[in-house]
Residue frames relative to the residue before (quaternion, step in Angstrom):
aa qw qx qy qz dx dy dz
X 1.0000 0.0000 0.0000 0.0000 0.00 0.00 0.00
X 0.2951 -0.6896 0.6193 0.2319 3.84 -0.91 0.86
X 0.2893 -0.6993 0.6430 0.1172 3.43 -1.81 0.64
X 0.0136 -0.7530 0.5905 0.2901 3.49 -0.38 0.05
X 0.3142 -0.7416 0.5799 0.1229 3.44 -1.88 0.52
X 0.0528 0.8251 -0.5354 -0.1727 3.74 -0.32 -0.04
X 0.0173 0.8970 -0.4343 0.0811 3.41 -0.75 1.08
X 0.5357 -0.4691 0.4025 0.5753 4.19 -0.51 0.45
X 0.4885 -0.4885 0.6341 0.3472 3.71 -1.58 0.15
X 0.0720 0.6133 -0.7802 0.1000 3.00 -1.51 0.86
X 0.6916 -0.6373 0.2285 0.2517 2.95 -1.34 1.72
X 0.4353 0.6333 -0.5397 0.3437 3.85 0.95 -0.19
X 0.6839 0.5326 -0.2664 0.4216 3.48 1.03 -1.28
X 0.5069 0.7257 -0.4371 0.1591 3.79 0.36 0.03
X 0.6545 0.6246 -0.2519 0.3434 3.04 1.42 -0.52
X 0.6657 0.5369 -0.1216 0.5038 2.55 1.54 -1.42
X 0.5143 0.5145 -0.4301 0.5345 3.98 1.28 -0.75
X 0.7702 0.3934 -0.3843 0.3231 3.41 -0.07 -1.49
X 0.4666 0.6830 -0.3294 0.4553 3.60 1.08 -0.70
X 0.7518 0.2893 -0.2314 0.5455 3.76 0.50 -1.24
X 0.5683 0.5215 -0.4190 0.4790 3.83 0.82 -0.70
X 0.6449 0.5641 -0.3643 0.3650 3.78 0.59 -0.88
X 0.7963 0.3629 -0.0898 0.4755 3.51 1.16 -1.29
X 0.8027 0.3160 -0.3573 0.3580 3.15 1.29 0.10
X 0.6459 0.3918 -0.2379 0.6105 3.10 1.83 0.26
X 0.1349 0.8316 -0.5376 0.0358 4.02 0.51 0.50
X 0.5067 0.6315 -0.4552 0.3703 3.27 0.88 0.86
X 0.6457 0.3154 -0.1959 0.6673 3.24 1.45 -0.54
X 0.0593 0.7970 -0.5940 -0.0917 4.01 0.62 0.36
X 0.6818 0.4409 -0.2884 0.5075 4.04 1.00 -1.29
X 0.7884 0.4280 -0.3635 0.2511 4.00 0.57 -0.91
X 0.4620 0.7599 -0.3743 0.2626 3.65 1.37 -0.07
X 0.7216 0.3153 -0.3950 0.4731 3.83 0.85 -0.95
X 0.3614 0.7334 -0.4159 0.3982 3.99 1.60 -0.49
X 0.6824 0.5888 -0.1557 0.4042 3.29 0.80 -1.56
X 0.7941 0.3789 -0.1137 0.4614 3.13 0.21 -1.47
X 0.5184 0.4082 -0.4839 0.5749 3.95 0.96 -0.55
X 0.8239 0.2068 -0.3528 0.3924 3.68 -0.40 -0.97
X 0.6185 0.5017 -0.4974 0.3440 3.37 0.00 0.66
X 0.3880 0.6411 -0.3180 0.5809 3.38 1.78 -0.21
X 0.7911 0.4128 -0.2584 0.3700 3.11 -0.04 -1.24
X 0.5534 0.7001 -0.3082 0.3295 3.80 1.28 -0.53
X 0.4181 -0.6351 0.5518 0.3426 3.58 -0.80 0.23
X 0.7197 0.5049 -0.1522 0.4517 3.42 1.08 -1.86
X 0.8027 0.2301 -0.2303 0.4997 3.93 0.70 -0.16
X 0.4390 -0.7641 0.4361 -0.1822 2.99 -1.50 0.53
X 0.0636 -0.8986 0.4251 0.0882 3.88 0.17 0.83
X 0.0973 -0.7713 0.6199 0.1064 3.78 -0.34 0.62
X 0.2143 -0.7295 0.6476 0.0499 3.67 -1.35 1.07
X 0.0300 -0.7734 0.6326 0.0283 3.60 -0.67 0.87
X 0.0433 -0.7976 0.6002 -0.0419 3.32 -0.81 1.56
X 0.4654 -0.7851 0.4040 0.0617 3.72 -1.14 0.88
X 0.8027 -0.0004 0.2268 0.5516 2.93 0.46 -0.15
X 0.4154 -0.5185 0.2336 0.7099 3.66 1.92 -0.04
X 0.5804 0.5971 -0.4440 0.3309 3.87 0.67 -0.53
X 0.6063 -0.5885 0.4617 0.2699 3.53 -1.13 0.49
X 0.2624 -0.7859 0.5575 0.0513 4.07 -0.11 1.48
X 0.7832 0.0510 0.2525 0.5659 3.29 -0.15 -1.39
X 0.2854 -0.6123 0.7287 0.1126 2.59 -3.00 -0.61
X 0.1449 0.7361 -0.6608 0.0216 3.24 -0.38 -0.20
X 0.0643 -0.7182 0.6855 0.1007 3.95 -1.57 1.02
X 0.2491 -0.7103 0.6569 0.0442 3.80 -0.33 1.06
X 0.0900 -0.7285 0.6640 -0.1426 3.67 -0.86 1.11
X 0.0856 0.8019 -0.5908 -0.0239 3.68 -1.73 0.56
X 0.2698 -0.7142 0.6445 0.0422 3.66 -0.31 1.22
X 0.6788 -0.5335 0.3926 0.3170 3.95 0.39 0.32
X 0.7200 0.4885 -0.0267 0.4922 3.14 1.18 -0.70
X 0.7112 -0.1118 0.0220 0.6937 3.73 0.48 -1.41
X 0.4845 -0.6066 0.5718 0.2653 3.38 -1.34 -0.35
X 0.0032 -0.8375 0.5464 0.0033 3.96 -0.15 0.63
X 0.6271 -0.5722 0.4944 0.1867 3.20 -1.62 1.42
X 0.4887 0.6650 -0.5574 -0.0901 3.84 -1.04 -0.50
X 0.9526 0.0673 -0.2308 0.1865 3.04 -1.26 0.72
X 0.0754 0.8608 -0.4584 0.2081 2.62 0.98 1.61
X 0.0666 0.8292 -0.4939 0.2530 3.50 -0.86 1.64
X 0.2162 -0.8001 0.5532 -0.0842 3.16 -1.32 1.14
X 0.5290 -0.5590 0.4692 0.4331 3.51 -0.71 1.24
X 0.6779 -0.4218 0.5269 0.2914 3.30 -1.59 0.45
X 0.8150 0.4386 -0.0775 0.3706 3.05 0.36 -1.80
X 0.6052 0.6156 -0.1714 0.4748 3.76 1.98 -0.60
X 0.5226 0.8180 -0.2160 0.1054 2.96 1.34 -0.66
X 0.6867 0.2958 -0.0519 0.6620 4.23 0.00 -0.02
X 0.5537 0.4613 -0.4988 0.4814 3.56 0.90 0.77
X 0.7089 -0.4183 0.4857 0.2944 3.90 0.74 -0.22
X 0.6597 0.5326 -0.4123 0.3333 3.30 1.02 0.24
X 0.6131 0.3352 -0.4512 0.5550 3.43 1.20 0.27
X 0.4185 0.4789 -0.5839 0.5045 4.19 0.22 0.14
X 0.8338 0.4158 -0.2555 0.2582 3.83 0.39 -0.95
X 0.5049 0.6899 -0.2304 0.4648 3.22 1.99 -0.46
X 0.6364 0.6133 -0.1506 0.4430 2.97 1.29 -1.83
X 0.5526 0.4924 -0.2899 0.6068 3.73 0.90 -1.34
X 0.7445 0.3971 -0.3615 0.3967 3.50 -0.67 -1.26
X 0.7192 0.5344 -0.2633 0.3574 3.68 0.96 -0.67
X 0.5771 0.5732 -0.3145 0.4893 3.17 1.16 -1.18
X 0.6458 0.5115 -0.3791 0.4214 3.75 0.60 -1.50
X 0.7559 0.3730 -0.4342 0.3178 3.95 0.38 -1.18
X 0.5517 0.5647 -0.3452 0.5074 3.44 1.37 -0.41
X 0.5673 0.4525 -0.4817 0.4914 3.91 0.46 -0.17
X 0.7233 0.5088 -0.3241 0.3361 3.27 0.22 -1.25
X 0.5643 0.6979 -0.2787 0.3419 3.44 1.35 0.00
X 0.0736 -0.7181 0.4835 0.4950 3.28 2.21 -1.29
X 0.6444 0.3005 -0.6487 0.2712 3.37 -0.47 1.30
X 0.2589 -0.9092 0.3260 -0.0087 2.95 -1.57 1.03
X 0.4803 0.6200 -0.2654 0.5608 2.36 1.83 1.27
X 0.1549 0.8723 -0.4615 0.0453 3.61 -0.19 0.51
X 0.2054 -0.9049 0.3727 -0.0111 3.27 -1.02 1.47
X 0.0439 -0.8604 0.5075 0.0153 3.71 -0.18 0.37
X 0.0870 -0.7877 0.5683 0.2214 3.58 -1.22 0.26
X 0.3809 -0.7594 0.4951 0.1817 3.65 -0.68 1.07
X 0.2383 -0.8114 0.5244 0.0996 3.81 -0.82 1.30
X 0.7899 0.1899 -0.3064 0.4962 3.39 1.06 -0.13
X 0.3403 -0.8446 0.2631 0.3188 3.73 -0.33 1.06
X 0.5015 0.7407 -0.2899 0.3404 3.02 1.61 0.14
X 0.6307 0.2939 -0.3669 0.6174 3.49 1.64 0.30
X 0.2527 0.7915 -0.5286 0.1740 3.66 1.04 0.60
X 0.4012 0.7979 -0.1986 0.4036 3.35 1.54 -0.48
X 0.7970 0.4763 -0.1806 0.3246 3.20 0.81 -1.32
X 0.6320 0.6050 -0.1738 0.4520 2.67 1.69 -1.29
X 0.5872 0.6599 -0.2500 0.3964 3.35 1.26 -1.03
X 0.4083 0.7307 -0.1730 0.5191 3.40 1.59 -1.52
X 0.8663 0.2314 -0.0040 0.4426 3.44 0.10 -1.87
X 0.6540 -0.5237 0.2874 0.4641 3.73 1.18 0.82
X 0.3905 0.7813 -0.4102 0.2622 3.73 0.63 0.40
X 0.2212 0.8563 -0.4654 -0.0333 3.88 -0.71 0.30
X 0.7189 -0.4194 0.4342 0.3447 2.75 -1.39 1.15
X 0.1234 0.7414 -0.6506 -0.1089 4.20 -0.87 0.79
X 0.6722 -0.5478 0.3734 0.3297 3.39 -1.50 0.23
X 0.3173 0.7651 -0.4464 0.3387 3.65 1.34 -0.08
X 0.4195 -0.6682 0.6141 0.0185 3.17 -1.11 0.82
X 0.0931 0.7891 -0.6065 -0.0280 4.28 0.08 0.86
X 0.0363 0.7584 -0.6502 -0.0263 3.09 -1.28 0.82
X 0.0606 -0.8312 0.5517 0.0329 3.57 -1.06 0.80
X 0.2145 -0.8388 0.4980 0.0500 3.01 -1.50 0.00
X 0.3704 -0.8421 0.3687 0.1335 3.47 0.03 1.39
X 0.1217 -0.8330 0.5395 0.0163 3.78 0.14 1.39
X 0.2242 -0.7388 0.6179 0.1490 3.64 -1.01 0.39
X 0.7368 -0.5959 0.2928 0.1277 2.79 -1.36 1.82
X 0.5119 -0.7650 0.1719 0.3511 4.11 -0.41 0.83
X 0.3878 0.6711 -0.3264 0.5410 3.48 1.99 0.36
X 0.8041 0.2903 -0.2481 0.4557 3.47 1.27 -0.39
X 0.5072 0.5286 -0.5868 0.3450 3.46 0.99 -0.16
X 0.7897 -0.3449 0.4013 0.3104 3.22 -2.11 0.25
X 0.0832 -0.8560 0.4995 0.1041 3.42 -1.04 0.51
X 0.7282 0.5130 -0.1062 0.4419 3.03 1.64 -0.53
X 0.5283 0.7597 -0.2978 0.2347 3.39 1.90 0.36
X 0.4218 -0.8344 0.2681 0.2324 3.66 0.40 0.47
X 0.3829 -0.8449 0.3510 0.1278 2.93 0.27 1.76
X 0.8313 0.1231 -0.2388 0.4866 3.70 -1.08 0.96
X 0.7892 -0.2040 0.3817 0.4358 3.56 0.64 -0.21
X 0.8048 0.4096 -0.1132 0.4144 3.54 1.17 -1.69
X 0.7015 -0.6314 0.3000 0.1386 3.77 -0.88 1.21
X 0.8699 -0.1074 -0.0612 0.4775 2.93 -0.53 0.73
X 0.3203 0.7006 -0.4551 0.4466 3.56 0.89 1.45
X 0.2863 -0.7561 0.5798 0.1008 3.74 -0.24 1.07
X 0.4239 -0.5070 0.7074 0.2507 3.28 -2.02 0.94
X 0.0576 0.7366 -0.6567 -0.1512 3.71 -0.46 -0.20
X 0.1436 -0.7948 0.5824 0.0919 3.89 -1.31 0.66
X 0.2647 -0.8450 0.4632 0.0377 3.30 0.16 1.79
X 0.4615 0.7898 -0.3819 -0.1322 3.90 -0.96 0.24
X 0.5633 -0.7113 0.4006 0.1277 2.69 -1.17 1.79
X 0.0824 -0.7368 0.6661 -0.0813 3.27 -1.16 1.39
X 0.2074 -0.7425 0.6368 -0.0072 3.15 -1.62 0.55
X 0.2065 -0.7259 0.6560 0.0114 3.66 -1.61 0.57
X 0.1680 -0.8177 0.5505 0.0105 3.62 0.17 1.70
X 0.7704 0.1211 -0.1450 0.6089 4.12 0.76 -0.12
X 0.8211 -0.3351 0.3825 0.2593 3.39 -1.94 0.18
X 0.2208 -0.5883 0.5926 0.5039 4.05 -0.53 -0.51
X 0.2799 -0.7631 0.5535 0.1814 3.02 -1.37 0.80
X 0.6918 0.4752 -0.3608 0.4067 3.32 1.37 0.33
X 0.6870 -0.3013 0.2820 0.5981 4.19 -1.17 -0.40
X 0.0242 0.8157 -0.3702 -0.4439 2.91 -0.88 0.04
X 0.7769 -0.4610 -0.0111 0.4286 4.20 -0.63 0.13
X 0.6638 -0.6178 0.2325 0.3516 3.50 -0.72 0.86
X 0.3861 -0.7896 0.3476 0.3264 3.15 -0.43 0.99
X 0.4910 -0.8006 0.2011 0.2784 3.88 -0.51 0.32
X 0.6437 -0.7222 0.0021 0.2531 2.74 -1.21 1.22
X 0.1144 0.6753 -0.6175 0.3868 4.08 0.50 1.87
X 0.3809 -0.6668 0.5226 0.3704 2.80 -1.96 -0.38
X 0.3208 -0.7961 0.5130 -0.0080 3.02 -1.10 1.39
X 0.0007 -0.7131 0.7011 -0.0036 3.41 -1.63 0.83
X 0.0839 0.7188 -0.6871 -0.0655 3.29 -1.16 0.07
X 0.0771 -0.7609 0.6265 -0.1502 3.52 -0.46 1.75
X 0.3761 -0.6385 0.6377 0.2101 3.41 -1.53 1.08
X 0.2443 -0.6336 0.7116 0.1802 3.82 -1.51 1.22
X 0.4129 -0.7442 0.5227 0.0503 2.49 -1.34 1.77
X 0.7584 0.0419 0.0104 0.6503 3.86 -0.19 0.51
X 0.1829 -0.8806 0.4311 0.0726 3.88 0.80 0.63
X 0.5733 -0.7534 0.3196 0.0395 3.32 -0.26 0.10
X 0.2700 -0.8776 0.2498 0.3074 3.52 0.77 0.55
X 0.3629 0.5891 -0.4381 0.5739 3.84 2.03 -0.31
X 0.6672 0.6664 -0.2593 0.2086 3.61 0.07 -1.92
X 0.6209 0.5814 -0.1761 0.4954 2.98 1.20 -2.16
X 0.7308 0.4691 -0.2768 0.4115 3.12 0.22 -2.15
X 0.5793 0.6197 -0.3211 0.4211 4.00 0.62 -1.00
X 0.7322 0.4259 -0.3135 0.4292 3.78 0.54 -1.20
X 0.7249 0.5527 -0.1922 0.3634 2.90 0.63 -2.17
X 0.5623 0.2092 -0.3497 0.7196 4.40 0.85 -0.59
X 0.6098 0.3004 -0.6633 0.3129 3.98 -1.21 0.09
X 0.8359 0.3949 -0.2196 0.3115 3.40 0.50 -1.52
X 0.7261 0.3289 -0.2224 0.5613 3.61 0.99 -0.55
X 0.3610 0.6704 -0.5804 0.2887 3.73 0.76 0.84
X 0.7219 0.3003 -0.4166 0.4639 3.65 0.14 0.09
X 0.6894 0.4625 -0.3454 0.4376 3.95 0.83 -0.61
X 0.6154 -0.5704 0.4080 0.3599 3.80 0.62 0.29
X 0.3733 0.6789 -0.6056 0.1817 3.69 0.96 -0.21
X 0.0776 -0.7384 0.6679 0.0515 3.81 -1.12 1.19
X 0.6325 0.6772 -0.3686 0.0741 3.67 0.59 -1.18
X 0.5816 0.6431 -0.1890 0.4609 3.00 1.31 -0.93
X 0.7345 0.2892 -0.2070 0.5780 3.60 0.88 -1.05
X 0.5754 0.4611 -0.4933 0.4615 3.55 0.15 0.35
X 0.6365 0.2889 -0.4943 0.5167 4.24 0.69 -0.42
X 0.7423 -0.4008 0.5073 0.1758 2.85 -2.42 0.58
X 0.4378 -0.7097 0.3493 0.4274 3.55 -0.81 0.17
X 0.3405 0.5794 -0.5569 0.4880 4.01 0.96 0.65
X 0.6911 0.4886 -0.2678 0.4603 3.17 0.17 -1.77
X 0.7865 0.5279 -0.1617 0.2767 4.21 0.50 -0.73
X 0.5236 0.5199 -0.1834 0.6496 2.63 2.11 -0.99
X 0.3165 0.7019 -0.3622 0.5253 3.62 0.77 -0.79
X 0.8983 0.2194 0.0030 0.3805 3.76 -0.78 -1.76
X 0.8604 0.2522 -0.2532 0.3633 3.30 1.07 -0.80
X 0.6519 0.3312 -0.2786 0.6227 3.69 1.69 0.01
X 0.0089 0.6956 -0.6159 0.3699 3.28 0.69 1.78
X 0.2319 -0.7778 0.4852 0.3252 3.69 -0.88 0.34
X 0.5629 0.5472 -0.3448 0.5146 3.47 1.15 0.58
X 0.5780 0.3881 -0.3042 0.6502 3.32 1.35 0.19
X 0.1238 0.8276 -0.5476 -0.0013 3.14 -2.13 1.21
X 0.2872 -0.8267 0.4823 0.0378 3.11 -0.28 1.10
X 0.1331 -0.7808 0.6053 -0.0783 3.36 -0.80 1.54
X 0.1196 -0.7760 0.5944 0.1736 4.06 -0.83 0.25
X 0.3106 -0.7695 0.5221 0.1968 3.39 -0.89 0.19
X 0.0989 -0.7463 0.6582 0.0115 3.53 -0.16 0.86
X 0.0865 -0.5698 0.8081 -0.1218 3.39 -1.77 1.40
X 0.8396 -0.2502 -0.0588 0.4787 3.16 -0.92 1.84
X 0.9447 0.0440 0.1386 0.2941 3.27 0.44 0.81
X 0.7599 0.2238 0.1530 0.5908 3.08 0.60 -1.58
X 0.4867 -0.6439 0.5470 0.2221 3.40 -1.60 0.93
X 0.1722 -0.8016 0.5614 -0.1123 2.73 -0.82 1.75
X 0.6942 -0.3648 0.1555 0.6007 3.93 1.06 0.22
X 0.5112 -0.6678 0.5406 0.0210 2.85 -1.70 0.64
X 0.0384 -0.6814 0.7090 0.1777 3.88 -1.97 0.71
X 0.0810 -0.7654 0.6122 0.1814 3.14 -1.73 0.46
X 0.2070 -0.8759 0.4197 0.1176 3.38 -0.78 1.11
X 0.0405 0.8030 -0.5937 -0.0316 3.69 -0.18 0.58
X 0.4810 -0.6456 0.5778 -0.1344 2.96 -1.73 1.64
X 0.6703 0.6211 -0.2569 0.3145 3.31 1.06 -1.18
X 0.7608 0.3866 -0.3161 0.4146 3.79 0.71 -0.53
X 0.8215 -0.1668 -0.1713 0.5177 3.64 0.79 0.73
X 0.5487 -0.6361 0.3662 0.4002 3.81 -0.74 1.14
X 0.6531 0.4976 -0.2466 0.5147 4.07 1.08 -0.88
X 0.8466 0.0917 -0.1880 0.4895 4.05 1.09 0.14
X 0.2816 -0.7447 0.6048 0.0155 3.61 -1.20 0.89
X 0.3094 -0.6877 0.6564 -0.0194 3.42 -0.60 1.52
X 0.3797 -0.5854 0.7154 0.0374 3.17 -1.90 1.20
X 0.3194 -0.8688 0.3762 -0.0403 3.07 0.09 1.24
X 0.7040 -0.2926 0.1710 0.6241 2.61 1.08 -1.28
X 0.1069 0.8849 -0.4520 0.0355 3.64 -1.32 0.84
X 0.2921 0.8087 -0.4498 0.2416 3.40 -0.29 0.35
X 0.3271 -0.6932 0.5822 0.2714 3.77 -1.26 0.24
X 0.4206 -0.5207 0.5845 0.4586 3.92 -1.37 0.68
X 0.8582 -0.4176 0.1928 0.2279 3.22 -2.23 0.59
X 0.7328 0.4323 -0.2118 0.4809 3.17 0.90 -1.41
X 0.7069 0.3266 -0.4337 0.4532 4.23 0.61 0.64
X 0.4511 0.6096 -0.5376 0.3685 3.81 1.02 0.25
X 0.7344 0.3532 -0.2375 0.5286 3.58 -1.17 0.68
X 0.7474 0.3408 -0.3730 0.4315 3.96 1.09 0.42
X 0.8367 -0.3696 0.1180 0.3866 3.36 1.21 0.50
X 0.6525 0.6385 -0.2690 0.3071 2.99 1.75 -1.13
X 0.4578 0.7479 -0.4317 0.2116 3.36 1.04 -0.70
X 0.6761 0.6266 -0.1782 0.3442 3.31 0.73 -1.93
X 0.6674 0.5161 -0.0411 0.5352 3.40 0.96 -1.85
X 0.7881 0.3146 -0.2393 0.4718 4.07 0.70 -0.72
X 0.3884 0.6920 -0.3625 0.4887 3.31 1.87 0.05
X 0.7837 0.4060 -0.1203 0.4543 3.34 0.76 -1.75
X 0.5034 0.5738 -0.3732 0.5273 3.69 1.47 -0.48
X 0.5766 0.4842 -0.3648 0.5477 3.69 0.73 -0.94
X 0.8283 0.3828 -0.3205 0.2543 2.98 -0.33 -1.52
X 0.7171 0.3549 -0.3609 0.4792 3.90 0.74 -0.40
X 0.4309 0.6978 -0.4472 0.3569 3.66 1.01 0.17
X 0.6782 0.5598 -0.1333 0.4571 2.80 1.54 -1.53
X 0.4899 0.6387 -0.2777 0.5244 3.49 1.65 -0.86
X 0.7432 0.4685 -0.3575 0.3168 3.55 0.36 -1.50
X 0.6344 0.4487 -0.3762 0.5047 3.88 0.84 -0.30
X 0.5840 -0.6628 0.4141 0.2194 3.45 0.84 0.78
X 0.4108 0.6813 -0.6005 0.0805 4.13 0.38 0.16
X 0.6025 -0.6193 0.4295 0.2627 3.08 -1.25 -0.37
X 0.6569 -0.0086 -0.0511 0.7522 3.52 2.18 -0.12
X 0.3910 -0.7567 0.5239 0.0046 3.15 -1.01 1.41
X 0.0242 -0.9160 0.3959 0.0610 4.46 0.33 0.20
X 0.3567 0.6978 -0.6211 -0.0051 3.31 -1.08 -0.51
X 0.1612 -0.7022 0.6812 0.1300 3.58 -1.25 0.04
X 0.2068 -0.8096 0.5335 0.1309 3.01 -1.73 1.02
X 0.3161 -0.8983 0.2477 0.1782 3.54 -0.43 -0.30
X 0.6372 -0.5728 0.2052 0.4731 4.40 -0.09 0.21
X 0.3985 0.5407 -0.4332 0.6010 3.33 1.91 0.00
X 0.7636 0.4672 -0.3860 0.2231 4.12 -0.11 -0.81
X 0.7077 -0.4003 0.3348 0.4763 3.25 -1.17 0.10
X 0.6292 -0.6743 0.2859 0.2601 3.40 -1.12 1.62
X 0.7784 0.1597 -0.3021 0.5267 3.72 1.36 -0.15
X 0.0109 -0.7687 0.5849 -0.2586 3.36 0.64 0.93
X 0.6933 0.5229 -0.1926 0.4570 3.72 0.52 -1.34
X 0.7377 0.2854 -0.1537 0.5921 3.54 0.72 -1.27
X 0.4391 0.6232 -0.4883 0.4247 4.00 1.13 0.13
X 0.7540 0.4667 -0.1616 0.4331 3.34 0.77 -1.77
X 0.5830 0.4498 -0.4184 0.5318 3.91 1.20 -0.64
X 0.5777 0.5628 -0.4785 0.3471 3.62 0.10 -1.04
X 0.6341 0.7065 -0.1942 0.2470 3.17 0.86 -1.32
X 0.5806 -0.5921 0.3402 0.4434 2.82 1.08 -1.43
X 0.4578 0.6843 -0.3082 0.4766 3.35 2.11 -0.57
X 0.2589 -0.7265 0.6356 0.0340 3.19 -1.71 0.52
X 0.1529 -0.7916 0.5537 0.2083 3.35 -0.27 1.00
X 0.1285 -0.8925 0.4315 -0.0265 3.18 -1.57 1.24
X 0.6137 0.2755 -0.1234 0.7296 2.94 2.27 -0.04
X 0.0001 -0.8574 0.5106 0.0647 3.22 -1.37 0.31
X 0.4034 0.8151 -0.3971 0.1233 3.89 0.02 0.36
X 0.6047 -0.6027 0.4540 0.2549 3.35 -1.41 1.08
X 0.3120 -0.7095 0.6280 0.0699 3.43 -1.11 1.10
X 0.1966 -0.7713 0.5242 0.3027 3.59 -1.46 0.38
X 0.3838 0.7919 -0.4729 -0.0453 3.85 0.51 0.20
X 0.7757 -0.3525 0.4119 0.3231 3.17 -2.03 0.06
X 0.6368 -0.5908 0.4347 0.2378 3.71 -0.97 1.14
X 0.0858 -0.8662 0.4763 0.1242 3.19 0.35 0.48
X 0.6272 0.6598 -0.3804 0.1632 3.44 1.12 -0.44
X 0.4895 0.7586 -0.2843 0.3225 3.51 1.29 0.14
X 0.6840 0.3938 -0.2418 0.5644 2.57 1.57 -0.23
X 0.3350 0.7557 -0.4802 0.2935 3.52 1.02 0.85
């Protein structure tokens, strides 16, 4: 005899979701693990895992905007089908969404051939009009288009995230090299100039190398500012800067990033989370930074993993800086 279960996602299940999301939606083959992380990360939404027999049944994503409640990805093995495992998903959903006080809950059905089910389960067809629109993520918009008409002027897309509490979990192991991560004491203005062009030579970083060395010393041997390097076997391998200075309750990431030749060996993930509880140990009350359409292409999903929330977002106009590389 089979049993069915329905339970929250928990990361064991990822393979197996992205696996059913893959086959039952192959229109969206690239937007499904995208999906499912930022819906994790939410307070207001929710994943549900029906399992059969221990095998993976279904899906069902339960969402809330304060207002209505909305359905997404609601799926059934192929092979599961007409047994009740989406009528049971759906329920189990609706309830985490009641418990929410909204009492309304919307959904749109791509294939019309389970339009049925919904009907079954008190659904109707409304007269609303939906219209959407498929935006691309801030690592892909253009960077290099020339704003008004005028040459060699950059769109830039800036977004500003934030971290309102501590992690409350381990964080990941760091990998398996030697590792240091030492604070420069009164830094140096060679040192600086060294990190800041190894590490920000492919992402356009200019600001720094355009001030004088007063003007630099100034920003980086601030006592509210700190500047730490990571060394892996040895050698400088990338850099954090912490500044303190724009409010006593929050601490900006200033800057971060590894030089070329250690991206792509793990460290990224692991010197993220070193930062990020450094930043914790002075006790603020919001942690920040912001990244931008010049940075590495997962920068953005580096800084969420993390723990950041992105809460602003706007397009800059500046001057190409790369000429002056």
């Amino acid at each position: 005899m089979s049993w069915l279960t329905i339970t929250a996602y928990r990361e064991a299940d990822r393979g197996d979701v992205l696996d059913l999301w893959q086959r039952c939606f192959p229109d969206y083959p690239d937007a499904a693990a995208a999906q499912l992380d930022l819906a994790l990360r939410q307070s207001n939404a929710a994943v549900f895992v029906a399992r059969e027999s221990g095998a993976l049944a279904g899906t069902a994503m339960a969402g809330s905007d304060g207002i209505r409640g909305w359905l997404h990805y609601v799926a059934v093995a192929p092979a599961r089908r007409r047994r009740g495992i989406g009528r049971a998903l759906v329920r189990h959903a609706e309830t985490w969404i009641a418990a929410r006080g909204v009492s309304k809950i919307k959904l749109q059905v791509r294939d019309v051939d389970s339009r049925h089910v919904y009907v079954h389960l008190g659904y109707t067809t409304e007269s609303h009009e939906t219209m959407g629109k498929r935006i691309r993520p801030p690592h892909e918009q253009p960077v290099a288009e020339p704003r008004g008409g005028e040459p060699g002027c950059l769109d830039v897309v800036v977004t500003h995230l934030e971290m309102t509490s501590a992690p409350a979990m381990p964080g990941p192991k760091p990998p398996a090299m030697k590792l240091a991560v030492l604070k420069a004491e009164a830094i140096t203005v060679p040192f600086y100039r060294f990190l800041y062009a190894e590490t920000g030579r492919e992402w356009v970083w200019y600001e720094r190398r355009a001030m004088d060395d007063a003007a630099l010393v100034a920003e980086i041997q601030h006592p509210e500012v700190d500047v730490f390097v990571l060394y892996v076997g040895g050698q400088p391998g990338g850099f954090l800067e912490l500044d303190r200075r724009r409010h006593p309750a929050e601490i900006e990431i200033r800057y971060f990033g590894l030089m070329p030749g250690f991206i792509g060996r793990g460290l990224g993930r692991w010197f993220l989370d070193w930062s990020v509880r450094e930043g914790w140990r002075h006790a603020p009350q919001r942690l920040y930074v912001n990244t931008c359409s010049l940075d590495h292409p997962k920068a953005l999903a580096l800084y969420q993993r993390a723990g950041f929330t992105p809460f602003r977002q706007e397009t800059r106009a500046v001057r190409d800086p790369r000429p002056l590389a």
